[in-house]
Structure formats: structure tokens, C-alpha cells
ROVONU-281585 format. One record per residue: residue number from 0; residue in one letter; chain; x, y, z of N, C-alpha, C in turn. Coordinates in nm, 3 decimals, padded with zeros to 5 digits, always signed. Atoms other than C-alpha are relative to their C-alpha. Layout:
(NUM, A, A, (X, Y, Z), (X, Y, Z), (X, Y, Z));
...
***
This chain:
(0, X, A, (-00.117, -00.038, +00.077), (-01.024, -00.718, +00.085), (-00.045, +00.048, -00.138));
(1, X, A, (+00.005, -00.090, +00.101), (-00.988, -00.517, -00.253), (+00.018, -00.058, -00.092));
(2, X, A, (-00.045, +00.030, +00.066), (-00.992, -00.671, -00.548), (-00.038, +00.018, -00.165));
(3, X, A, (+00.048, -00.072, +00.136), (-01.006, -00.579, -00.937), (-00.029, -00.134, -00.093));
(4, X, A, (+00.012, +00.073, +00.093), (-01.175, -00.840, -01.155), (-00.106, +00.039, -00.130));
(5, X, A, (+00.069, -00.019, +00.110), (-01.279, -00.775, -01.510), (-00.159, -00.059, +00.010));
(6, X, A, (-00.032, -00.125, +00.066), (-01.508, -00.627, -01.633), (-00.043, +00.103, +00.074));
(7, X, A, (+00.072, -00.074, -00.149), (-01.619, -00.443, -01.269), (+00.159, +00.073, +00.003));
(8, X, A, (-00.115, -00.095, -00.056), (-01.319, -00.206, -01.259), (+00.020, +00.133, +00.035));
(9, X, A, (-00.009, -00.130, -00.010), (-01.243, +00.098, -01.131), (+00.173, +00.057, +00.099));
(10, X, A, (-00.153, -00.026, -00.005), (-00.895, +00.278, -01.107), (+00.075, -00.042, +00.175));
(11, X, A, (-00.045, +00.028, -00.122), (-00.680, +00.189, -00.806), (+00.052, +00.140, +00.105));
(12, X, A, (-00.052, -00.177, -00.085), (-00.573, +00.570, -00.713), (-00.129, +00.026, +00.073));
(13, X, A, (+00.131, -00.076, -00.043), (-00.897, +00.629, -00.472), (+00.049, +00.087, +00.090));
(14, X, A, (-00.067, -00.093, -00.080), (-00.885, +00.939, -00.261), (-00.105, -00.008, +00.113));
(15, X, A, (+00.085, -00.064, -00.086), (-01.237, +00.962, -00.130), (-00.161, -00.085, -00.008));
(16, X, A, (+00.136, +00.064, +00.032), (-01.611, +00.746, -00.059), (-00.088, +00.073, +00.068));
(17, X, A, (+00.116, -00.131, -00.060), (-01.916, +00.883, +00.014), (-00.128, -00.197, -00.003));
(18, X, A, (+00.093, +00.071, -00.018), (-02.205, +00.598, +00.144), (-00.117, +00.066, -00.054));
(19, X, A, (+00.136, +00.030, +00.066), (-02.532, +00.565, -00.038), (-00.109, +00.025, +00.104));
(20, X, A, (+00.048, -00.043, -00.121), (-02.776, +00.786, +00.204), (-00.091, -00.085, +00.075));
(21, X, A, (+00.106, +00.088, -00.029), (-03.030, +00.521, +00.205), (+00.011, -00.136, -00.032));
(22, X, A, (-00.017, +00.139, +00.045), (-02.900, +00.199, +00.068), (+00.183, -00.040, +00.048));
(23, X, A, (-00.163, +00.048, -00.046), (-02.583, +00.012, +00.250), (+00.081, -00.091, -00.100));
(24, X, A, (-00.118, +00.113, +00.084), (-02.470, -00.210, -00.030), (+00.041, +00.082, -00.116));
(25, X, A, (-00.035, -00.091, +00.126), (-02.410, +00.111, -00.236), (+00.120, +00.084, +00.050));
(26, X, A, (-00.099, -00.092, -00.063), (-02.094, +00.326, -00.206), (+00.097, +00.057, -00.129));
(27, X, A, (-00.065, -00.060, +00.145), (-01.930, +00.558, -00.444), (+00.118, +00.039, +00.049));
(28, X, A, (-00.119, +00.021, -00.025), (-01.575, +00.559, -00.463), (+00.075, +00.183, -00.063));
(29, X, A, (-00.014, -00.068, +00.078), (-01.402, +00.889, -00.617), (+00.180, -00.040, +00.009));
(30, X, A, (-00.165, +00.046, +00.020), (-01.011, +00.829, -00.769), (+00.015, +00.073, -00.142));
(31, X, A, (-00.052, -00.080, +00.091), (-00.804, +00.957, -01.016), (-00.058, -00.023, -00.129));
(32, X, A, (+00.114, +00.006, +00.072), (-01.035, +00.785, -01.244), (-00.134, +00.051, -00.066));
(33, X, A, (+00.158, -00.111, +00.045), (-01.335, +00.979, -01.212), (-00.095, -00.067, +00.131));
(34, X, A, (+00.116, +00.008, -00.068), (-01.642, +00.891, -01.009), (-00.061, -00.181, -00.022));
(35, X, A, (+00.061, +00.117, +00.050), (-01.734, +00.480, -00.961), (-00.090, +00.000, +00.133));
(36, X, A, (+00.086, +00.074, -00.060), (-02.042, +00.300, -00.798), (+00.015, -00.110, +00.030));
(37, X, A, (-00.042, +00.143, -00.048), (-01.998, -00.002, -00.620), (-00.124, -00.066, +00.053));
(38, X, A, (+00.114, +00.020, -00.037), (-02.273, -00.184, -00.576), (+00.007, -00.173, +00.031));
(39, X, A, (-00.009, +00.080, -00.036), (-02.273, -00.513, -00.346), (-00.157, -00.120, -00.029));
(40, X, A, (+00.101, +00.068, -00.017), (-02.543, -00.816, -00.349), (+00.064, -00.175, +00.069));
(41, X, A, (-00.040, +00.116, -00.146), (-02.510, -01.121, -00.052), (-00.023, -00.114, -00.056));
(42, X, A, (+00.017, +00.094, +00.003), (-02.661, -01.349, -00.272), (-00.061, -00.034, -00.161));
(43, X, A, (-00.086, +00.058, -00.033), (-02.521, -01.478, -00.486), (+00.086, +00.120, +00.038));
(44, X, A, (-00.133, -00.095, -00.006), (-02.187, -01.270, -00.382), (+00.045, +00.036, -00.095));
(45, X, A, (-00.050, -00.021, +00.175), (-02.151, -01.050, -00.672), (+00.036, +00.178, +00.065));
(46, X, A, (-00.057, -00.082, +00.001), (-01.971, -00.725, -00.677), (-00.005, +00.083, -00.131));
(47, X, A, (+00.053, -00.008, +00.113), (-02.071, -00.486, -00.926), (+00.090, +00.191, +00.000));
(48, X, A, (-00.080, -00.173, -00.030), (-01.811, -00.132, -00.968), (-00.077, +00.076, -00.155));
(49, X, A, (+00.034, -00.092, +00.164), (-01.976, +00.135, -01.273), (-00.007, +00.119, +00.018));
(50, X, A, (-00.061, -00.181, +00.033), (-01.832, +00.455, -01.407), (-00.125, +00.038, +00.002));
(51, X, A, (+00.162, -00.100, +00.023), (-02.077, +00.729, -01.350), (+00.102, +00.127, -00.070));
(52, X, A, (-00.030, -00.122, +00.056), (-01.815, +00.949, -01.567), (-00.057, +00.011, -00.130));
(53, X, A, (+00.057, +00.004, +00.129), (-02.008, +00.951, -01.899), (-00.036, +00.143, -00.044));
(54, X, A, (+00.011, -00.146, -00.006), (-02.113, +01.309, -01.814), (+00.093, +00.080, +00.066));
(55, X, A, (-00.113, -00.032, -00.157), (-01.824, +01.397, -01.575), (+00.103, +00.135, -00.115));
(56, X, A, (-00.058, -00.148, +00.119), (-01.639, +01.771, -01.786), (+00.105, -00.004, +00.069));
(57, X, A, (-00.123, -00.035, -00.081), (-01.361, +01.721, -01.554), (+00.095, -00.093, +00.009));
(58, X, A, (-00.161, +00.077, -00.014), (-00.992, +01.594, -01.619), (+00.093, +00.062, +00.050));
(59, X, A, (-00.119, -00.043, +00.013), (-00.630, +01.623, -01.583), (+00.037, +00.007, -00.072));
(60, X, A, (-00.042, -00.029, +00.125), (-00.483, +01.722, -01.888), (+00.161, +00.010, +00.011));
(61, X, A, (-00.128, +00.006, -00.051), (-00.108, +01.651, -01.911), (+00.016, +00.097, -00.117));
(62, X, A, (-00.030, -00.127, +00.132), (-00.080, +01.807, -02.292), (-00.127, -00.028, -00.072));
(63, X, A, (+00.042, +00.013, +00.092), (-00.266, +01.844, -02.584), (+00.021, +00.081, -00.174));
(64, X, A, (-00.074, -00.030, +00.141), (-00.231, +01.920, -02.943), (-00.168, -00.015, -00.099));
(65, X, A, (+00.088, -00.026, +00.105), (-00.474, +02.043, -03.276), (+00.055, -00.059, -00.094));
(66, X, A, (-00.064, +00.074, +00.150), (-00.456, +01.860, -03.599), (+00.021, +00.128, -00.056));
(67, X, A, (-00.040, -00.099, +00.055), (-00.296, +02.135, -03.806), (-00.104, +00.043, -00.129));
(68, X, A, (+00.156, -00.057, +00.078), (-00.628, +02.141, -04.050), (-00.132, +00.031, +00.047));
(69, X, A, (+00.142, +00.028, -00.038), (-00.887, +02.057, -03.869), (-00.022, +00.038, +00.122));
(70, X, A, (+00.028, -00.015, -00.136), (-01.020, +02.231, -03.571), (-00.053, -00.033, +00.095));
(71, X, A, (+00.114, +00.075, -00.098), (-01.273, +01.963, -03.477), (+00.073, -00.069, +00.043));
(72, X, A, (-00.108, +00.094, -00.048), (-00.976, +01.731, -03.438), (+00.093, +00.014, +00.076));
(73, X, A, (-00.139, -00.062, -00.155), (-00.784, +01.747, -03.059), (+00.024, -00.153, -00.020));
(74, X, A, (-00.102, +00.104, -00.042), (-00.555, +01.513, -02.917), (+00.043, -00.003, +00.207));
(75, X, A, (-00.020, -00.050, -00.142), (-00.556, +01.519, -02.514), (+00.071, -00.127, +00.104));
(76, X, A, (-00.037, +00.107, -00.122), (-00.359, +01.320, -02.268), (-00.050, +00.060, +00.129));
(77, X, A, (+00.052, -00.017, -00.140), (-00.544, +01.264, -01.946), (+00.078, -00.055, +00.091));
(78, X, A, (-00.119, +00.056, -00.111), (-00.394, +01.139, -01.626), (-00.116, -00.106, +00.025));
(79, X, A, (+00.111, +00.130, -00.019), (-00.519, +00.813, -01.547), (-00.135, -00.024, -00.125));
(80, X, A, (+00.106, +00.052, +00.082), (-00.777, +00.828, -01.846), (+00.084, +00.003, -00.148));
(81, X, A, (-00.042, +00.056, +00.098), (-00.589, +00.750, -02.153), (+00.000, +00.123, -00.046));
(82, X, A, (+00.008, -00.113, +00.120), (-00.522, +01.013, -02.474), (-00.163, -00.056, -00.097));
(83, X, A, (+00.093, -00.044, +00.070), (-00.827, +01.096, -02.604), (-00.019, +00.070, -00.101));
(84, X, A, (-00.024, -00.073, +00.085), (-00.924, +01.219, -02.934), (-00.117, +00.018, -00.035));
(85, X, A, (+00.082, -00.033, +00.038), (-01.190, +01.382, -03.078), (-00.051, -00.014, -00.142));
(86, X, A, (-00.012, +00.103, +00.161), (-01.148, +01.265, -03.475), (-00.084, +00.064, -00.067));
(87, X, A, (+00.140, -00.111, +00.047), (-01.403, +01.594, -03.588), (-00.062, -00.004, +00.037));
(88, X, A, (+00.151, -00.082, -00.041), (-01.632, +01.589, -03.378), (+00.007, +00.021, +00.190));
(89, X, A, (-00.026, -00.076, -00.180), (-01.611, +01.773, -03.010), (-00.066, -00.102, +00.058));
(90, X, A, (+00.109, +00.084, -00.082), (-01.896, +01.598, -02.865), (+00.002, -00.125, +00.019));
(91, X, A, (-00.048, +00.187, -00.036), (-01.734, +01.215, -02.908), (+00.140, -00.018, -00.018));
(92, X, A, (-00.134, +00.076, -00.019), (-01.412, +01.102, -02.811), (-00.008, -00.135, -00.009));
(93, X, A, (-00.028, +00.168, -00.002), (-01.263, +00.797, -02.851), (+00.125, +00.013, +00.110));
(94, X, A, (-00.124, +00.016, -00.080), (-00.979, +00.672, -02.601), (+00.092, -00.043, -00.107));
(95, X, A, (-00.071, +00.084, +00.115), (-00.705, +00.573, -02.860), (+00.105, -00.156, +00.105));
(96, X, A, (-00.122, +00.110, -00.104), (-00.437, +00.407, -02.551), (-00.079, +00.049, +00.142));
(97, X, A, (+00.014, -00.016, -00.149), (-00.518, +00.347, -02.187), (+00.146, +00.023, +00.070));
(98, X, A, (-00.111, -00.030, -00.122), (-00.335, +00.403, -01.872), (-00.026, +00.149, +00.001));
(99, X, A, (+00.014, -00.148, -00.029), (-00.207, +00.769, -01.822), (-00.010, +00.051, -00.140));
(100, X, A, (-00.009, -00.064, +00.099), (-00.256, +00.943, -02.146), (+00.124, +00.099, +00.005));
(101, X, A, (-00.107, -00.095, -00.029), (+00.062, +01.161, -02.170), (+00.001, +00.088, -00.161));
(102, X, A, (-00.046, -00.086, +00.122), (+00.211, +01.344, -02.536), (-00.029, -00.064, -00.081));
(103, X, A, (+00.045, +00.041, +00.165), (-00.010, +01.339, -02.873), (+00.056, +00.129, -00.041));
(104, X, A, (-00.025, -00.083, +00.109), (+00.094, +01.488, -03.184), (-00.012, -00.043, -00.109));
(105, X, A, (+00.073, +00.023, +00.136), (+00.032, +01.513, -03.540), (+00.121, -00.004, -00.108));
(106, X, A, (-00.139, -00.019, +00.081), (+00.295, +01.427, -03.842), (-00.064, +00.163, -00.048));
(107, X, A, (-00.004, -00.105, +00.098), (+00.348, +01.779, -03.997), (+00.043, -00.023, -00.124));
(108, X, A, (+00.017, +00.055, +00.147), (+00.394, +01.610, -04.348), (-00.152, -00.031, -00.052));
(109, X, A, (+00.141, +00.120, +00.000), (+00.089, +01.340, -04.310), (-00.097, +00.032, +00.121));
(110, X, A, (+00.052, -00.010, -00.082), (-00.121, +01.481, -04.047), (-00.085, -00.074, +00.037));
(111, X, A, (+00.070, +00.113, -00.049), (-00.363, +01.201, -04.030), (+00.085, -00.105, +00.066));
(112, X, A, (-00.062, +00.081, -00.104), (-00.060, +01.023, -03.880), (-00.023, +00.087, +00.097));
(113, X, A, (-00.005, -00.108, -00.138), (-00.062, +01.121, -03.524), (+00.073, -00.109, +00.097));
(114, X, A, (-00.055, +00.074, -00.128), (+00.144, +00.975, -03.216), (-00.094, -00.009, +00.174));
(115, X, A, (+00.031, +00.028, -00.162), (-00.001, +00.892, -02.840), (+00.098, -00.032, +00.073));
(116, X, A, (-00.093, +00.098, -00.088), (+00.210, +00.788, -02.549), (-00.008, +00.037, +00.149));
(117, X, A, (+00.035, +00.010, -00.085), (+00.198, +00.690, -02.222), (+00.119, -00.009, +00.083));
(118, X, A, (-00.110, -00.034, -00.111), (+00.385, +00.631, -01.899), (+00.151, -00.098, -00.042));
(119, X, A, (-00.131, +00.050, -00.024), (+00.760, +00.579, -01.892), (+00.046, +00.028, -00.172));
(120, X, A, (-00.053, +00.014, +00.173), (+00.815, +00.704, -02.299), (-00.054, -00.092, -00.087));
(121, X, A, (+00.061, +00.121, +00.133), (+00.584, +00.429, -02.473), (-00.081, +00.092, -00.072));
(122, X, A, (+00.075, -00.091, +00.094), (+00.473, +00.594, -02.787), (-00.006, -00.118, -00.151));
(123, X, A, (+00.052, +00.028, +00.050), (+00.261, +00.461, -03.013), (-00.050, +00.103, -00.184));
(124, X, A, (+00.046, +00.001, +00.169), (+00.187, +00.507, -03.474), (-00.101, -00.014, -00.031));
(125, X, A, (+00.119, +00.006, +00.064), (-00.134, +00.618, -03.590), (-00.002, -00.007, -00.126));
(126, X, A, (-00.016, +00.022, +00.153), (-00.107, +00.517, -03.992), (-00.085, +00.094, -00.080));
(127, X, A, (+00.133, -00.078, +00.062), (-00.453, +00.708, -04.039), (-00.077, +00.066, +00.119));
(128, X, A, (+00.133, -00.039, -00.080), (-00.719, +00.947, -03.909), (-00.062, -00.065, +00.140));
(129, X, A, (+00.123, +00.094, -00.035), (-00.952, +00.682, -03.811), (+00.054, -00.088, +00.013));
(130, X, A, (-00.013, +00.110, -00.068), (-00.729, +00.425, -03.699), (+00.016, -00.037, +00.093));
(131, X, A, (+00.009, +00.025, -00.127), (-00.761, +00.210, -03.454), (+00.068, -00.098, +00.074));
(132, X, A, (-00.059, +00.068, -00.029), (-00.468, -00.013, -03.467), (+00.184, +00.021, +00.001));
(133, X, A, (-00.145, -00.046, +00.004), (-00.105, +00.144, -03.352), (+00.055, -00.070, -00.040));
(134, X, A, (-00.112, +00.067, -00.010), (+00.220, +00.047, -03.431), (+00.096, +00.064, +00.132));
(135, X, A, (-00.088, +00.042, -00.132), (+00.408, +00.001, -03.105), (+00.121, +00.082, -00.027));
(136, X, A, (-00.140, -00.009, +00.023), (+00.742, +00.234, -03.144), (+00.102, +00.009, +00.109));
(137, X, A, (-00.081, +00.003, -00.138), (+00.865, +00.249, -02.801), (-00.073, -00.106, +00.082));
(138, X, A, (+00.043, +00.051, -00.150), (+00.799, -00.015, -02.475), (+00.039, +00.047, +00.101));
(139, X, A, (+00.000, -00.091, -00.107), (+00.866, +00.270, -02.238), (+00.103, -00.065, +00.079));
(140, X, A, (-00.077, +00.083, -00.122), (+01.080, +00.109, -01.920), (+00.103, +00.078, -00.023));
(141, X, A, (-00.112, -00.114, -00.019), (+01.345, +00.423, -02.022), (+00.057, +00.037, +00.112));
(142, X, A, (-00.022, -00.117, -00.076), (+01.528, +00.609, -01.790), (-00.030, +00.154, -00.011));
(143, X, A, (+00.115, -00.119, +00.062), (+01.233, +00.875, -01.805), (-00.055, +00.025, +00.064));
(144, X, A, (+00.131, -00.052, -00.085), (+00.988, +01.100, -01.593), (-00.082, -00.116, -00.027));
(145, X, A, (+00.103, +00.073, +00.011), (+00.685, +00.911, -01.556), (-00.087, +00.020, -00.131));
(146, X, A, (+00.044, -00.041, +00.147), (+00.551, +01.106, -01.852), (+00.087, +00.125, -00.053));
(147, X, A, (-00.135, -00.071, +00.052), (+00.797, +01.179, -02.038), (-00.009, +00.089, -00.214));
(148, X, A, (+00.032, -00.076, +00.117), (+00.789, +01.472, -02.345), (+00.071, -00.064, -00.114));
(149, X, A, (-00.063, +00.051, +00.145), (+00.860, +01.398, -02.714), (-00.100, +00.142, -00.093));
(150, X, A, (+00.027, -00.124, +00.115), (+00.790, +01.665, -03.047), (+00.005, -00.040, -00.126));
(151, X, A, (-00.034, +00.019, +00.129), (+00.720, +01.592, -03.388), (+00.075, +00.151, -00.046));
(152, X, A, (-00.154, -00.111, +00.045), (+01.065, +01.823, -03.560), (+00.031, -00.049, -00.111));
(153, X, A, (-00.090, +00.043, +00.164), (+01.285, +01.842, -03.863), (-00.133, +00.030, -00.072));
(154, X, A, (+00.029, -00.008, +00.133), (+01.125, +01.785, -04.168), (-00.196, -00.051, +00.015));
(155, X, A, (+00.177, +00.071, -00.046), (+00.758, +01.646, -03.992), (-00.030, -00.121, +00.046));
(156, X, A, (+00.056, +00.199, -00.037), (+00.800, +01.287, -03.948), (+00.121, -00.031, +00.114));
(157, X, A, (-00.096, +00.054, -00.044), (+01.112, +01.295, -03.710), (-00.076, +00.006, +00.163));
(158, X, A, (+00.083, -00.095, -00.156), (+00.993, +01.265, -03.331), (+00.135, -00.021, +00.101));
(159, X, A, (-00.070, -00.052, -00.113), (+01.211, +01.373, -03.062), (-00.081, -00.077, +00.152));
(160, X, A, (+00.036, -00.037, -00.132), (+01.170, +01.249, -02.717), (+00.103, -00.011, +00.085));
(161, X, A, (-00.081, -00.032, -00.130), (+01.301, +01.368, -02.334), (-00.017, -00.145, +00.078));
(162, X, A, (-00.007, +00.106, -00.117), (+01.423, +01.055, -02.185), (+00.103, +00.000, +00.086));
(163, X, A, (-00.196, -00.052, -00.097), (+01.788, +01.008, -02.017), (+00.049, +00.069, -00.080));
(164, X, A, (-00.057, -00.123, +00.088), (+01.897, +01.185, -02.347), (-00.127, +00.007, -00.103));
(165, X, A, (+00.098, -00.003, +00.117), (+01.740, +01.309, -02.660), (+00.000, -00.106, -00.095));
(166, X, A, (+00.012, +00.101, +00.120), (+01.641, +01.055, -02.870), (-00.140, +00.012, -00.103));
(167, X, A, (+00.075, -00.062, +00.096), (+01.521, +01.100, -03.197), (-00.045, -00.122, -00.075));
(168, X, A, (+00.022, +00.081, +00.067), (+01.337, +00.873, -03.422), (-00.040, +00.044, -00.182));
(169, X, A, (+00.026, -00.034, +00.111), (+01.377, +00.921, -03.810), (-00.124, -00.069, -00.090));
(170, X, A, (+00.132, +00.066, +00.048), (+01.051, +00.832, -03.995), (-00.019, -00.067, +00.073));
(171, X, A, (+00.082, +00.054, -00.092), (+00.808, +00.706, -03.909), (-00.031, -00.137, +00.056));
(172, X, A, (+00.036, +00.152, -00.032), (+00.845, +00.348, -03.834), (+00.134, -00.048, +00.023));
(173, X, A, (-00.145, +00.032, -00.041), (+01.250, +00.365, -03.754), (-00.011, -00.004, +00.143));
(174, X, A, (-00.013, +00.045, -00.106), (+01.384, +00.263, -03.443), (+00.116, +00.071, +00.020));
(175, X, A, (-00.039, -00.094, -00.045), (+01.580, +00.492, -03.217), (+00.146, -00.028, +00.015));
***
């Protein structure tokens, strides 16, 4: 049987395995995740799953968005791999939120604020650049697509999102 225990994980969407040509306790899994290794041992009974995406150039991209100064600075929601950001420099991302990555954007006032959000309308308050500790402004569970759109509008700090209706949130730390 199948089972996910920290910190051996690998996404639950699999589509496709491929056996290890020469070794039976090896087997690579592929899922909406990316590419894992599973690697068994009888004794003791240990179970061992590891991302081989470290080099992997290939996502799903639901949206993405440019900081309005800075061209080293993206914003990308992946499917199944969290919103990713690049923070100036192409070559290193950080994950900011797990799960599905869905709609980032940038205040057009304060552009070092920026928003993330994930499945069901949960959207998340970046205070700064370089931070690495949201404020929570939605807990998603809406009547909403699975990933559901929102727009920083108005004046820069108001965000808009498509759930059962439009709902707007005035500054940045109001409640809808």
C-alpha cells in the first residue's frame, strides 16, 4: 500500500513509472510533481522517495506577473509546484506558498508588496521584497474555480478577486 510520510514525499497526482533497468528496489515515479525516485531497502524496511527535479525546465504555469521595476523579478504560479519567485535573480527561485501555485501580483503603489494564492481563492500578503512571512488574507473554501483569478486595481493596493462574485479587498490588510 501507498503511503506519504514526511520527509520522503512525492506528489500524489502520478501518471506514469518506469523500473530501474538494473536494480529492482529502484523505480521512478513521474506526477504532476515532476520526476521522483523511490528507492526501497528490506532491511531495516525503509522507504526512501527523492525529487530528481532540481534540473527539470519544465512546468505548468497557471499565470505569471513582472515586478513593474525590476526585470529580474517574476512571479509564477505552477500547478502542483507552488508560486515561485525569482526575487532578481533568474537562476534561483524560491517557492513563496505550496500546493498549486495559482495568481501573483505586485502592489502598483508598493511594489515590493506582492500577493500569491492558491487553490480555492486563498491569497496570501507579502509586506516586503524578501519576505518570507505572509499575512493570510483569504482561507480559500469560496464558492470558486479551483484556481480562482484576482487583480491588483483602483488606486494599486485594492485586489479584486473572481469567486461566486467580485470581491474586492480595500488595502492591504482589509477584509472583504
Amino acid at each position: 500500500s501507498w503511503a506519504q510520510t514526511a520527509p520522503n514525499y512525492m506528489h500524489s497526482d502520478q501518471h506514469i513509472y518506469a523500473n530501474h533497468p538494473t536494480n529492482d528496489s529502484i523505480v521512478y515515479m513521474g506526477c504532476d510533481g515532476g520526476i521522483f525516485k523511490y528507492t526501497y531497502a528490506a532491511a531495516p524496511v525503509a522507504a526512501n522517495w527523492a525529487s530528481l527535479n532540481a534540473k527539470l525546465k519544465g512546468h505548468q504555469v497557471y499565470a505569471m506577473k513582472t515586478h513593474p521595476s525590476d526585470a529580474l523579478y517574476l512571479m509564477s504560479g505552477f500547478q502542483d509546484n507552488a508560486t515561485g519567485a525569482s526575487r532578481g535573480n533568474l537562476a534561483s527561485w524560491k517557492n513563496l506558498m505550496a500546493g498549486d501555485g495559482a495568481w501573483p501580483a505586485f502592489d502598483k503603489v508598493t511594489p515590493g508588496i506582492h500577493y500569491t494564492s492558491w487553490q480555492f481563492g486563498s491569497i496570501c500578503r507579502y509586506p516586503s521584497a524578501g519576505s518570507t512571512s505572509p499575512v493570510f488574507l483569504t482561507a480559500g473554501g469560496w464558492s470558486t474555480q479551483f484556481i480562482a483569478p484576482y487583480v491588483v486595481g483602483g488606486t494599486g493596493s485594492q485586489l479584486y478577486g473572481g469567486h461566486d462574485r467580485v470581491r474586492r479587498w480595500n488595502g492591504v490588510l482589509a477584509t472583504p
